[in-house]
C-alpha positions, 0 to 999 in steps of 0.5 A, a space after each residue: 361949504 368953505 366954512 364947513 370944511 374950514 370948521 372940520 379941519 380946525 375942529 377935527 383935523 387939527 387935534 389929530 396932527 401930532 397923533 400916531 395911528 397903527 391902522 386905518 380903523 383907529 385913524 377913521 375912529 379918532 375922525 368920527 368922534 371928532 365929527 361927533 363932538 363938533 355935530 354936538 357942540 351948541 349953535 353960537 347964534 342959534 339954540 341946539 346943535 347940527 346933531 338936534 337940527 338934523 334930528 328934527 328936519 330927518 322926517 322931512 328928507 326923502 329919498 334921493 331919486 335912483 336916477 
């Protein structure tokens, strides 16, 4: 998880240091297309991306139980 967040900041986060934003809606916007782009970024070790994997492991996820 370390990792993750480690990646998030260098990869999303960092870009956006020297940015001006007038609202929180552009501010989450920036965010997402940040997330977007390191979820698609190619594996370095492995073939795909976390976008490709997570779309063939969806149809094996349930739903979290209500309690």
């Amino acid at each position: 998880v370390e990792e993750r967040v480690r990646a998030v900041q260098n990869w999303v986060l960092a870009p956006l240091r020297n940015e001006h934003f007038t609202s929180l809606a552009t501010l989450n916007e920036a965010i997402a297309k940040g997330i977007d782009e390191l979820n698609d970024r190619p594996f370095t070790k492995m073939t795909g991306s976390r976008t490709e994997r997570f779309q063939t492991e969806r149809a094996h996820l349930r739903p979290l139980p209500e309690v």
